[in-house]
N, C-alpha and C positions, 0 to 999 in steps of 0.2 A: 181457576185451575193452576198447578203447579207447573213453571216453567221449568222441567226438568232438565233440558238441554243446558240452559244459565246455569243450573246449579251445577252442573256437571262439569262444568267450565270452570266453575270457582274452586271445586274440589282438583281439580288439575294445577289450578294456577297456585294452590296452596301445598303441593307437592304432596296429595291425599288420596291420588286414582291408584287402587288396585286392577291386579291385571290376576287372570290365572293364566295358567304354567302345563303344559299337556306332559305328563309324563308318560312314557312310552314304557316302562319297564318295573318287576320287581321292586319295594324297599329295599335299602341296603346301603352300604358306604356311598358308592355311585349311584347316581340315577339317570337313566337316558329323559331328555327332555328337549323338546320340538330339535328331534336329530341330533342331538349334541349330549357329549358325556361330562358330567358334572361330578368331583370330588362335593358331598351334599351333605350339608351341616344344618338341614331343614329340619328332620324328622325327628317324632317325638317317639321313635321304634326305638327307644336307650335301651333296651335287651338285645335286638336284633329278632324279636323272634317272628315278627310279620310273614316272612319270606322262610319260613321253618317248617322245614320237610314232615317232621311229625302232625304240625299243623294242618298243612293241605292236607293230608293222609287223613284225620280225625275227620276234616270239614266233608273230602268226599267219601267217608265211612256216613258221616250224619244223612250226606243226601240221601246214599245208597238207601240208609231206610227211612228217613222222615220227608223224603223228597225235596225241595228248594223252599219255599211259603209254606210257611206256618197255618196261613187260610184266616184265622180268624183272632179275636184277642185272647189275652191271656183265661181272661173269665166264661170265655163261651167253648173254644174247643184248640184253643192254639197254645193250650202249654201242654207242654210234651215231658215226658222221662227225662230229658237231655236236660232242658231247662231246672226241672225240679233238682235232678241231680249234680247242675249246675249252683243252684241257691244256696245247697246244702255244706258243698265244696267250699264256697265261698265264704263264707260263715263261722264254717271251722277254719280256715285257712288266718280268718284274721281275730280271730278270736271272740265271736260277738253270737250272741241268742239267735237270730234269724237275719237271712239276706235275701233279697229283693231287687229280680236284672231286670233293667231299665232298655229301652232302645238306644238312649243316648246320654252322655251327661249332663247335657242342658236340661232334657225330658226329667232325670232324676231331681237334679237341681229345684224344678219346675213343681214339679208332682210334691218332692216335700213340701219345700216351705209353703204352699197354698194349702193343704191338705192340713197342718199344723196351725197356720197362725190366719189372722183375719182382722177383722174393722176390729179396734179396742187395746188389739195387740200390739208387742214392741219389738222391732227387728234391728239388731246390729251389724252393721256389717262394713268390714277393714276398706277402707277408702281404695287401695289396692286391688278390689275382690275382682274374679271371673264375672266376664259379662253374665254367664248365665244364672250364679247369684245376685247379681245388681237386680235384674229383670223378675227371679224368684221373688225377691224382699218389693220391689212394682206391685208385681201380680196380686199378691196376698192379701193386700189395702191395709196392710198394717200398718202402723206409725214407722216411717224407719229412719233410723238415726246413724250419722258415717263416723267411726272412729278415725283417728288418725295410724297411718300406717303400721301395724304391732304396737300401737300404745297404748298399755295394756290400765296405765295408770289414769288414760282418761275416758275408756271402757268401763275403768269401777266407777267414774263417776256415772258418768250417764247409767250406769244399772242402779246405782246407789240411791238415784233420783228420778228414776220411772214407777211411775204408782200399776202398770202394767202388770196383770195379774199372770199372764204370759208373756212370758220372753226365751226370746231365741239370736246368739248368736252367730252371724254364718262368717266364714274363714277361708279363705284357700289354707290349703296344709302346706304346699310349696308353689310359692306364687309364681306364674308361667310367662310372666316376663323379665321379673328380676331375679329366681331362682331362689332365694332366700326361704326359711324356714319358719311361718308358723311359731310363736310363742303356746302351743296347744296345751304342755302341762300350766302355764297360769291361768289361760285362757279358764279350762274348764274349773280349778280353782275359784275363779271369779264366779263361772255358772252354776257350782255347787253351792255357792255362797248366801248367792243372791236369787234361786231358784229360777234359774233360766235352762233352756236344751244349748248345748254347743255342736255346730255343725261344721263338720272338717270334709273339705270338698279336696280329697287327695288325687286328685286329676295325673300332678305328677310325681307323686311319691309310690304309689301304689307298683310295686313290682321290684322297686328302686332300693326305698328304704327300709331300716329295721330289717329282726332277724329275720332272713330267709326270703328277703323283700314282703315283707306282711305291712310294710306300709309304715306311716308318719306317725300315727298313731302307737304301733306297736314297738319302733323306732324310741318314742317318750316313756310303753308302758304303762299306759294309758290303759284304766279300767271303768267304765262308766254309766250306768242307766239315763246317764245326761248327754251321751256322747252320740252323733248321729255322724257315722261314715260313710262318705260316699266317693267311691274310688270308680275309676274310670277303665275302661277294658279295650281300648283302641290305642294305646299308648306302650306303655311299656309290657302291656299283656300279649300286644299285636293283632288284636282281632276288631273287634266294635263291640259297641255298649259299655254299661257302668251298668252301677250297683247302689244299694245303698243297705247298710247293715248295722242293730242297733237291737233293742232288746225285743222281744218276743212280740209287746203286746204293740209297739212301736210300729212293726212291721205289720203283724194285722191291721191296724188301722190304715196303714198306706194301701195296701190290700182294697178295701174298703172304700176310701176316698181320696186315693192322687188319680186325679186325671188322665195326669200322661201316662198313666200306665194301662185304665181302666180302659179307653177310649183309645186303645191305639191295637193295633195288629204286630203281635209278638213278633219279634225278630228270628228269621230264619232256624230252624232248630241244627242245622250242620254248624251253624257259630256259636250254637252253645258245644256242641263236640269239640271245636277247636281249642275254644277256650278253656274245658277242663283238661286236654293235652298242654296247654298252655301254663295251666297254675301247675302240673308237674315239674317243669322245665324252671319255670320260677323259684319253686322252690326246691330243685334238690341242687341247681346249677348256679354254685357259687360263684366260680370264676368269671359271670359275666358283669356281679357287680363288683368283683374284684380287677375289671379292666376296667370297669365306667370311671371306679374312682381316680385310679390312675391316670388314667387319660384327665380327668380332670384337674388332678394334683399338676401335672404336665403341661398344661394350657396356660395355666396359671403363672406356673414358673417362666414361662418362654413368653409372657404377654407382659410381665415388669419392665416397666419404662416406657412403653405405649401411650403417646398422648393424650389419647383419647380415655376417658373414665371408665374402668371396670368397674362392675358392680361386685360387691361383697357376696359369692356364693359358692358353696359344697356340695350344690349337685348338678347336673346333666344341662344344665339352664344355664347358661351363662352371657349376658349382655357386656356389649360396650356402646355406652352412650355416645351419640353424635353432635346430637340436640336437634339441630335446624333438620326440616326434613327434605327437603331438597338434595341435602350434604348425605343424609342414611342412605336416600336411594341409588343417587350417585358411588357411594362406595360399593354397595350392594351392586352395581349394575359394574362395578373397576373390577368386582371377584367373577363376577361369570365372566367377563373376557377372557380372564385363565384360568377358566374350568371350575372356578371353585363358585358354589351356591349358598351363600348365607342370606337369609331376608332382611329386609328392612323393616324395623315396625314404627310406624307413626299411630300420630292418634287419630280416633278417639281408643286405640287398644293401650296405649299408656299417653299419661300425663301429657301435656303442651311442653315442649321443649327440651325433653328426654328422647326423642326419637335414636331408634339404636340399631344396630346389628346384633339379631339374636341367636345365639353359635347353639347348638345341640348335639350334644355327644352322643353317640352309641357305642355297645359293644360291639359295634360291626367296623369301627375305625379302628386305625395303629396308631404308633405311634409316629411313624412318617408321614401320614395322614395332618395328623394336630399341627409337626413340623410342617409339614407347606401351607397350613391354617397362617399358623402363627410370622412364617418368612412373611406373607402376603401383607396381614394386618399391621405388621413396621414397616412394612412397603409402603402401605397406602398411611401411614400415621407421616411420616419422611415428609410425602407429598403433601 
C-alpha cells in the first residue's frame, strides 16, 4: 500500500504542497480571502465580466425558466433552447460550421482527441501543452510524439516521418503559463501538408484576442476544415464550460462518440443564458481589451530592469521566473503580506527549474493597481 503520509512529506520538503485559498467574495481587482483584502493578480476573468450585472440577470432569467439542473444528458432530455441556442452563437461568433458546449475544458479536450484518434494513430503535441491535452493524447492510445516548444521545424519532421494514416496535432493557442502565442498559421500549414487535424486549445485567447475577441484563431485568420477550436468559457467569457467548433460533420461525430460529453449530465441551462449575455458584451465592448492591452504594455514597461526573468508575452499571462521553488513561494507569500495576491507556480505545472510568479491582468485593474504590482516586484527583486 502507498505510504501516502511519506509522500506527502517529500512533496513539502521539495517546496510542491498546494494549499487552497477560501475566497469570501465576488471576482474582481480585489478579492476577500480567509478575512483579508487582496489587490489579486490570480484570476483568469481578463474581461472582468464574471461579476457582470447583465450576467447574474441572464443566469437568474435561465433559472426562472429552466430551473437550476439540467436533470439529465445532453442526448436523453437535458439540452435545452438555451444550450442549442448557445451552439449556434458560438459558431457564428467564431466563424466555423458547427459548435459543441462541453461541461469543462479538460471534458472537451478529453472527448475530442479520444473520439478522433486511437491505437494506430499519431498525436502531436507542443512539449508546453495544457495538462488537459497531455492526458487527451494518454487517453486515445495513440502513438504520441512531444515537439519541442513552437518548433515548428521539428514538427515537420516528425509528420514528415509518421507512416500514420491519421494524425492530429494538439496546441495551446496561448500557453497559460508563459503567455506566448501559438505559431497556429504554420502550424496548420504543416497539417494541411501532411494531412493531419490541427487542434488550438484557445483556453486563453478566446474572448481576448482577434477581431471582437473571436479568438487566436480568428486573431491569425485562420480558415480550415483541419482546424479543430476549442475555447474555454470560464475565462475571459466569466461563466464555465468550453466549446469546441469545427466543421459540420466534425461535430456530429463528437455528437456521436466523445464521451465526455455523451456520458455526463449538461451543465446547468441558466449558464448557458449567461454566457450568451456574455458573448454580447465580448463582442460589442471594445474598450476592455483596449485596457487589457494597456495594462499589459504598462507592466512591461515598469518591470525593465527586474532581476528576475520576464518571459516574452503580449497578453493577459505574464510570468516572471524564479526558478527554485521554495524562492517562488516565498515571494508569493512577501506579496500577501501587503495585500497583493500573485501565485506561485512550480511543477509538475511547468518545467523543473522555472518555478515563477504568475501575474494575470484584467480589465478590472488600473493603472495604480499594475503601479503597486510593479513598486512591490523591484521590492522584492532589491531583496
Amino acid at each position: 500500500m502507498l505510504d501516502l503520509a511519506a509522500r506527502l512529506a517529500q512533496l513539502d520538503r521539495a517546496g510542491l504542497t498546494r494549499r487552497r485559498r477560501r475566497v469570501e467574495s465576488a471576482q474582481g481587482a480585489f478579492l476577500i480571502v480567509d478575512g483579508k483584502r487582496y489587490l489579486s493578480f490570480c484570476s483568469n476573468d481578463y474581461l472582468g465580466l464574471a461579476n457582470h450585472p447583465a450576467l447574474i440577470e441572464a443566469a437568474h432569467a435561465g433559472a426562472r425558466t429552466f430551473g437550476v439542473g439540467a436533470g439529465a444528458s445532453h442526448l436523453i432530455s437535458g439540452h435545452t433552447t438555451a444550450h442549442e441556442e448557445l451552439e449556434i452563437a458560438l459558431a457564428r461568433f467564431v466563424g466555423m460550421g458547427r459548435a459543441l458546449h462541453f461541461s469543462t475544458g479538460y471534458m472537451a479536450s478529453l472527448g475530442v482527441v479520444a473520439a478522433l484518434m486511437g491505437r494506430g494513430d499519431a498525436v502531436f503535441s507542443d512539449a508546453l501543452n495544457h495538462a488537459s491535452l497531455i492526458d487527451a493524447a494518454r487517453l486515445s492510445r495513440a502513438d504520441v510524439q512531444v515537439y519541442p516548444h513552437c518548433d515548428v521545424e521539428s514538427l515537420e519532421q516528425q509528420l514528415a516521418t509518421s507512416r500514420a494514416a491519421n494524425k492530429l496535432v494538439l496546441t495551446d493557442a496561448v500557453f497559460s503559463m508563459d503567455g506566448d502565442i501559438a505559431p497556429l498559421p504554420r502550424l496548420l500549414e504543416l497539417c494541411e501538408r501532411y494531412g493531419a487535424w490541427l487542434l488550438a486549445d484557445d483556453a486563453h485567447g478566446f474572448g481576448v484576442l482577434g477581431p471582437q475577441g473571436r479568438g487566436t484563431a480568428a486573431h491569425f485568420g485562420l480558415h480550415s476544415d483541419r482546424l479543430i477550436y476549442v475555447g474555454t468559457l470560464g475565462k475571459a467569457a466569466g461563466v464555465s464550460g468550453a466549446f469546441v467548433a469545427g466543421a459540420t460533420a466534425l461535430i456530429e461525430w463528437l455528437v456521436q462518440r466523445a464521451r465526455t460529453y455523451i456520458f455526463t449530465t449538461a451543465t446547468p441551462p441558466m449558464l448557458a443564458c449567461a454566457l450568451l449575455a456574455s458573448l454580447g458584451l465580448i463582442e460589442n465592448e471594445e474598450w476592455r481589451r483596449e485596457r487589457l492591452r494597456d495594462l499589459v504594455r504598462h507592466l512591461r514597461d515598469r518591470l525593465t530592469g527586474l532581476p528576475q526573468h520576464l518571459l516574452a508575452s503580449t497578453t493577459a499571462i505574464q510570468a516572471v521566473i524564479v526558478g527554485d521553488n521554495t524562492a517562488a513561494v516565498n515571494a508569493s507569500e512577501r506579496l500577501r503580506e501587503i495585500g497583493i495576491w500573485v501565485p506561485a507556480i512550480r511543477p509538475p505545472t511547468v518545467p523543473e527549474g522555472t518555478a515563477r510568479l504568475r501575474i494575470s491582468l484584467s480589465a478590472t485593474h488600473t493603472v495604480e493597481h499594475v503601479e503597486q504590482l510593479a513598486d512591490a516586484l523591484h521590492a522584492l527583486g532589491r531583496d
